[in-house]
C-alpha positions as CSV (number, residue, x, y, z in Angstrom):
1,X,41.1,-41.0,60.0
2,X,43.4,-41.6,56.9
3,X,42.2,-40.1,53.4
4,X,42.3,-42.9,51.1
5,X,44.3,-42.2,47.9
6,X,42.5,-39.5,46.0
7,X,42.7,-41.6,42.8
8,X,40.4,-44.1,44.1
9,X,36.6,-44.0,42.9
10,X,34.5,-44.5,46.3
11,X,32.6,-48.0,45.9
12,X,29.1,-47.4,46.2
13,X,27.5,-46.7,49.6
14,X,25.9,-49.4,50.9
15,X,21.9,-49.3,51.8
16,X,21.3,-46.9,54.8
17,X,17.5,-46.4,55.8
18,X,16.9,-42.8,57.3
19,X,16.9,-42.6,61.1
20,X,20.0,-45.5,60.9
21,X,22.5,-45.0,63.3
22,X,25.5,-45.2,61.1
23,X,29.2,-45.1,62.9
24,X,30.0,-42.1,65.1
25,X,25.9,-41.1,65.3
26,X,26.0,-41.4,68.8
27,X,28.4,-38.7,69.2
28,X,25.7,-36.6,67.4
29,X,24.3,-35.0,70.3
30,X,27.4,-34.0,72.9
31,X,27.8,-30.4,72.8
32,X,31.1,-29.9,70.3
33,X,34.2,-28.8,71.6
34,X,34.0,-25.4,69.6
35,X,35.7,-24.6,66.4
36,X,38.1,-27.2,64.4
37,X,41.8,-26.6,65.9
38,X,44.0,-23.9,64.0
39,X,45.9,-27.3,61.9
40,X,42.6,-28.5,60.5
41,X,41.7,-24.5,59.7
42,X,45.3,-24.4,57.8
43,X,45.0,-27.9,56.0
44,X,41.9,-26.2,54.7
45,X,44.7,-25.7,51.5
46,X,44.0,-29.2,50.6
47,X,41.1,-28.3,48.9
48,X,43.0,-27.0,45.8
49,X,44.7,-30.7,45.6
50,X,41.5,-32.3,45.9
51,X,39.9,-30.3,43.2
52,X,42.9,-31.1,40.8
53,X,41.9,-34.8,42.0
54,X,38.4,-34.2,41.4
55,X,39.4,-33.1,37.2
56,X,41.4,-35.9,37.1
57,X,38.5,-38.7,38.6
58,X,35.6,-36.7,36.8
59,X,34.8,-39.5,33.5
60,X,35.7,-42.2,35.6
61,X,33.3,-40.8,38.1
62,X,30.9,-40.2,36.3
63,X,30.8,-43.6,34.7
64,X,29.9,-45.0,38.2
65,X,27.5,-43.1,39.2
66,X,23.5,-44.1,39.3
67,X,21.8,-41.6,37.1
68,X,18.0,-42.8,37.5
69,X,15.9,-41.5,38.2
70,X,15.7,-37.9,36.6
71,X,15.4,-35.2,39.3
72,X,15.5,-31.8,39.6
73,X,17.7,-30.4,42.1
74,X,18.8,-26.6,43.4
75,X,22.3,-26.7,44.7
76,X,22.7,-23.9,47.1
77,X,26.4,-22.3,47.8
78,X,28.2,-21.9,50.6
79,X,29.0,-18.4,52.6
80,X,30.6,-16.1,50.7
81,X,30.4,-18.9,48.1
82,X,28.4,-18.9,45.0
83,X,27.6,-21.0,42.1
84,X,31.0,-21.2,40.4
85,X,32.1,-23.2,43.4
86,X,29.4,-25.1,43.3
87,X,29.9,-26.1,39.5
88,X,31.8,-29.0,39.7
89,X,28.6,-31.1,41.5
90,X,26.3,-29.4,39.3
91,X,28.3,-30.1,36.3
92,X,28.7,-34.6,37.7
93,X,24.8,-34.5,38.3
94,X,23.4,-33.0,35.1
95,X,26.0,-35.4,33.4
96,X,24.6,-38.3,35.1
97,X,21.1,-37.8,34.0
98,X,19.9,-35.0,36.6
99,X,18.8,-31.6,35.9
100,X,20.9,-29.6,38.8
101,X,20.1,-25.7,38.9
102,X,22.0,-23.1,41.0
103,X,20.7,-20.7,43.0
104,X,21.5,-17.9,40.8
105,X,21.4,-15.2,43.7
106,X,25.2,-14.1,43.4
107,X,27.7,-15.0,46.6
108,X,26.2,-15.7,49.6
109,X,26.2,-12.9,52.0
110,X,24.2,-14.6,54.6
111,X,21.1,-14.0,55.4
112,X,20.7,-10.0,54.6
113,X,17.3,-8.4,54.4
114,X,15.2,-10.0,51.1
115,X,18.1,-12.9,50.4
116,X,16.1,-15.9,52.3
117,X,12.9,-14.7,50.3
118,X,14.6,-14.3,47.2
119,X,15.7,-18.3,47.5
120,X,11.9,-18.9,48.6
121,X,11.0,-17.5,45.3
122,X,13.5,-19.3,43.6
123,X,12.3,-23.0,44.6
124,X,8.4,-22.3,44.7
125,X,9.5,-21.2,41.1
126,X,11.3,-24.1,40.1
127,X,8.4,-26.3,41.3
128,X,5.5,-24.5,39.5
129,X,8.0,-25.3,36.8
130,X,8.5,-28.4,36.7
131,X,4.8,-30.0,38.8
132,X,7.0,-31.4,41.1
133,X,8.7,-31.2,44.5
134,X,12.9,-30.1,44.5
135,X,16.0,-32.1,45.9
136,X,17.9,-29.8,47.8
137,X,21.4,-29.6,48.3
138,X,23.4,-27.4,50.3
139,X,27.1,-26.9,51.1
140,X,27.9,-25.0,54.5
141,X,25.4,-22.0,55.4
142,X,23.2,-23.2,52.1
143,X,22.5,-26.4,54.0
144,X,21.2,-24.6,56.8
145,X,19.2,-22.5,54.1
146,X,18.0,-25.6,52.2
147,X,16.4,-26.9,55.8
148,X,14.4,-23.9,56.3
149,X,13.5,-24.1,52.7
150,X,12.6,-27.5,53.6
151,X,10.4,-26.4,57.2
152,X,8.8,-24.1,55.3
153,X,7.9,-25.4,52.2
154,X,7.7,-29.1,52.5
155,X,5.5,-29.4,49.4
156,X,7.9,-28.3,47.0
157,X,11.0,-30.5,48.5
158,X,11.5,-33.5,48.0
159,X,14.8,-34.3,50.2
160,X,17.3,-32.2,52.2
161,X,21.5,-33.2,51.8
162,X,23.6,-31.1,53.5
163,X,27.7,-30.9,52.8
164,X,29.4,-30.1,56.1
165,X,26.8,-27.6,57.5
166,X,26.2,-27.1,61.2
167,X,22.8,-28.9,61.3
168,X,23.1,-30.1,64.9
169,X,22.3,-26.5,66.2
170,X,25.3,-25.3,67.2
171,X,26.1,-22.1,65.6
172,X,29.4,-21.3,67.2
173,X,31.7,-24.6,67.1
174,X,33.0,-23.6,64.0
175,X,35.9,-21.0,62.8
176,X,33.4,-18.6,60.4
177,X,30.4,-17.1,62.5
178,X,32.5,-14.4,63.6
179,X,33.3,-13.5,60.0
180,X,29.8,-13.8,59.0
181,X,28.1,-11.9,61.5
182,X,30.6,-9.0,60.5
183,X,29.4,-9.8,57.1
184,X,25.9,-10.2,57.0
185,X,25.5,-7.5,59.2
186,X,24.0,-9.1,61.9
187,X,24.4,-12.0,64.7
188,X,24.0,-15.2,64.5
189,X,20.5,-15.5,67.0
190,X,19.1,-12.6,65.2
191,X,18.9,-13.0,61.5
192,X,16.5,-10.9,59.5
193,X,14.2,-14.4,59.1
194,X,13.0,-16.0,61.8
195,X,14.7,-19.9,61.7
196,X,14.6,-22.4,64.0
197,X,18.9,-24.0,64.4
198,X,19.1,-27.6,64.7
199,X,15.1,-28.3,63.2
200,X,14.8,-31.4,61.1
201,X,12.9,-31.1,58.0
202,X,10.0,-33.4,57.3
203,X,11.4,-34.9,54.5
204,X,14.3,-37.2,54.1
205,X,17.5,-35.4,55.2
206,X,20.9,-36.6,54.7
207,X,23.7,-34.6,56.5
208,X,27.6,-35.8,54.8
209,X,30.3,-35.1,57.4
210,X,34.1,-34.6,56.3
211,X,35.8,-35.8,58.9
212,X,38.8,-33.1,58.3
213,X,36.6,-30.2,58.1
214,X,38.8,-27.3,59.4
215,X,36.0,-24.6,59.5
216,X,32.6,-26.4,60.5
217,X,33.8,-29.2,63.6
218,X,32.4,-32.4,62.3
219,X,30.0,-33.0,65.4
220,X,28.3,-29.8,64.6
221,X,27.6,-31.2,61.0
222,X,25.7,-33.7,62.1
223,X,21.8,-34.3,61.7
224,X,20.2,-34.6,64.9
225,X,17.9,-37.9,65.3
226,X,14.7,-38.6,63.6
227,X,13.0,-41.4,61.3
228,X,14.1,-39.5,57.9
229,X,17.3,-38.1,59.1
230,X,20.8,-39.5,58.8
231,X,24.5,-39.0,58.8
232,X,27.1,-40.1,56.7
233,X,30.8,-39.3,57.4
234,X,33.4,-38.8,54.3
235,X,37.4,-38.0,54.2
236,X,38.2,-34.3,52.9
237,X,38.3,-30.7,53.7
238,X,35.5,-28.9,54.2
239,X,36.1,-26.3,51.0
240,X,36.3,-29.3,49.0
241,X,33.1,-30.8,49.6
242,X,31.3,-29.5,46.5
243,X,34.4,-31.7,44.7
244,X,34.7,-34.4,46.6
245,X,34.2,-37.7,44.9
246,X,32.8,-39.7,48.0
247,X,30.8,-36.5,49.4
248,X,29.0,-37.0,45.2
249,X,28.6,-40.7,44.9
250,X,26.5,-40.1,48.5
251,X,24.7,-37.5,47.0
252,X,23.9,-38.8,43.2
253,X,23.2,-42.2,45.5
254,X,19.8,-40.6,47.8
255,X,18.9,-38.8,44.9
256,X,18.5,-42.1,43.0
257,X,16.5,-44.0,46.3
258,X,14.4,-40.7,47.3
């Protein structure tokens, strides 16, 4: 699939009830052919262009985008990502109207010993805070973080949106778990809290797909089925998520309709 121009401003999505099968959904489910190909892992680059893009798009952006109502929403990084990389969609949502927090826990080493509880304490906090439930969103390995937040926790959470993070299950089809079990210190079946890979929350869940991610393959993105779970597919890199203008008008688009 061709990127369209990055100078264009993504119309707005149109309505999409959870559990809708949208186009490509019913590839959700076959087992992915492993990791993105070594090309898509080298376009990765791309993600520096689409960021100058993103500067370049931000006002006009921003302009567009519904801003009501107010929520309150942690955005959760990436692996060996952290909340300067996560600024950019921080930065479009609190300037539309939203109060967007980060997860203030540093980079993300994975899921070390105390890390997971740490976030736990985090969003419980934020909640007491504010008397009411959290959108979550999560790019990568915080996706899958923001779904167990979710599992757990469903009181405090008000919605789940994941940017290119292996949702379906499938913890190998993409070119990082090697990394990160060498990181975090252990493998990926055996983390230091018990989670369940591939579990739905039981809130409204949005998984976004770039359709050139070169590190997560885009089947294993997807959100398995379920009647608040969908997925929504857009151009880009899989680095560039957190920037992209069409992974952000989805985003700023279920937090107005949740």
């Amino acid at each position: 699939m061709e990127s369209p121009p990055t100078s264009e401003i993504p119309a707005r999505p149109e309505a999409c009830p959870p559990g809708a099968q949208l186009p490509g959904d019913g590839a959700a489910f076959a087992a992915p052919p492993g990791p993105p190909g070594l090309l898509a892992y080298a376009a990765e680059v791309r993600a520096l262009a689409e960021l100058s893009a993103f500067w370049r798009q931000r006002v006009q952006l921003i302009r567009t985008l519904p801003g009501w109502p107010t929520r309150h929403v942690l955005v959760i990084p990436g692996f060996l990502s952290s909340d300067l990389a996560m600024a950019p969609l921080r930065g479009v949502l609190n300037a539309i109207g939203h109060r967007a927090e980060g997860w203030r826990l540093g980079r993300n080493f994975g899921m070390r010993p105390g890390r997971f509880e740490a976030l736990e304490q985090r969003l419980l906090g934020l909640a007491g805070q504010t008397g009411a439930p959290l959108s979550l969103v999560g790019h990568s390995l915080g996706g899958l973080l923001a779904v167990e937040l979710a599992r757990r926790h469903p009181q405090a959470v008000r919605q789940v949106i994941t940017l290119g993070s292996p949702v379906s299950g499938d913890l190998t089809s993409n070119n990082a778990w090697r990394l990160y079990e060498r990181v975090a210190g252990h493998s990926i079946g055996a983390a230091p809290v018990a989670w369940v890979p591939g579990a739905l929350p039981e809130v409204p869940f949005t998984a976004i797909v770039a359709t050139g991610d070169g590190i997560v393959h885009p089947q294993a993105a997807r959100a398995r089925p379920g009647p608040l779970s969908e997925t929504l597919d857009v151009p880009g890199s899989h680095a560039g998520l957190p920037w992209n203008p069409h992974a952000i008008r989805l985003v700023a688009d279920r937090l107005a309709r949740s």
